[in-house]
C-alpha positions as semicolon CSV with decimal commas, in nm:
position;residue;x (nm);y (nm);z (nm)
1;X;-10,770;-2,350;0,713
2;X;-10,685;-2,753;0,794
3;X;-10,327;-2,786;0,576
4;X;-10,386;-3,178;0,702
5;X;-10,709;-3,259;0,501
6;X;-10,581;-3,175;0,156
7;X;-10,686;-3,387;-0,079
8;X;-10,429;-3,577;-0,249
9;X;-10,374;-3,702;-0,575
10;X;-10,193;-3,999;-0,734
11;X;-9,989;-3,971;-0,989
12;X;-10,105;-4,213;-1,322
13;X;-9,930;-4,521;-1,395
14;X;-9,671;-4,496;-1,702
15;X;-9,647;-4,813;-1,930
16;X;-9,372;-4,910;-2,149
17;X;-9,538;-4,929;-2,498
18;X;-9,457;-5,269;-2,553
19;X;-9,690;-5,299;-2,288
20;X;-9,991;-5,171;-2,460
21;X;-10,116;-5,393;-2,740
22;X;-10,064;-5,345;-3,103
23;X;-10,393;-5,341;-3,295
24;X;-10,224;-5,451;-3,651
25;X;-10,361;-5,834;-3,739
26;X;-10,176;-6,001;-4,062
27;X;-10,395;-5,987;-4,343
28;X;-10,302;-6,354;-4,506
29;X;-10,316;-6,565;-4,118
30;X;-10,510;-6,310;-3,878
31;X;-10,275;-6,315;-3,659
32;X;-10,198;-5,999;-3,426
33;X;-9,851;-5,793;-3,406
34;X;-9,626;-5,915;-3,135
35;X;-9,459;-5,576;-3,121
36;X;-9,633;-5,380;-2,863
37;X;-9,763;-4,994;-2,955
38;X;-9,560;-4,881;-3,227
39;X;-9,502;-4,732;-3,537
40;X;-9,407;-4,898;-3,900
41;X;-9,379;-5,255;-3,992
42;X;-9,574;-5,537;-3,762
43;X;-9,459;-5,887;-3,721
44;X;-9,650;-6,183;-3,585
45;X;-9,530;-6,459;-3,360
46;X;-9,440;-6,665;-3,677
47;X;-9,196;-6,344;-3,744
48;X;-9,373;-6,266;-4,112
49;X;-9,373;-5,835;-4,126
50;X;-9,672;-5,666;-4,254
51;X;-9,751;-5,301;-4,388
52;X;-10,108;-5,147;-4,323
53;X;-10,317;-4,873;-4,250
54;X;-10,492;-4,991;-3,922
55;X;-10,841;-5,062;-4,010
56;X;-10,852;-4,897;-4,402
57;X;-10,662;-5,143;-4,495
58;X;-10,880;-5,456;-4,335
59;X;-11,104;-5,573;-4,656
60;X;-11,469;-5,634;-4,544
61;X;-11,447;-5,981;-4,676
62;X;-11,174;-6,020;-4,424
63;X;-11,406;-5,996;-4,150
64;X;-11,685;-6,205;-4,305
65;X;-11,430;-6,512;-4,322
66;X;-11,239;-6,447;-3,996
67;X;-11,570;-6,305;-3,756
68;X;-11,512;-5,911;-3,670
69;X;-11,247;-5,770;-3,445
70;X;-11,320;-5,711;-3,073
């Protein structure tokens, strides 16, 4: 048995989670959370805070008048 050609494995890349992106978008401006992956209230870059349930809470009209999310 060759010990030598082992195959060898790297070990994933952690991220902070203010590194991943929040999905939450203001309802009123469409802007998107500034916060990073979290949990609770969302705030935009003009520092209003925001409730929601991810997507349930995103009208349909909302995405008539602002185009749909990517």
């Amino acid at each position: 048995m060759d010990v030598t050609r082992q195959r060898t494995r790297e070990w994933p890349v952690l991220r902070s989670a203010q590194e991943l992106d929040c999905d939450g978008r203001n309802l009123r401006s469409d802007e998107p959370c500034v916060l990073g992956y979290h949990q609770g209230p969302h705030r935009d870059e003009a520092g209003d805070e925001w409730l929601d349930d991810g997507d349930l809470a995103r009208p349909d009209w909302l995405e008539d008048s602002f185009g749909k999310r990517a």
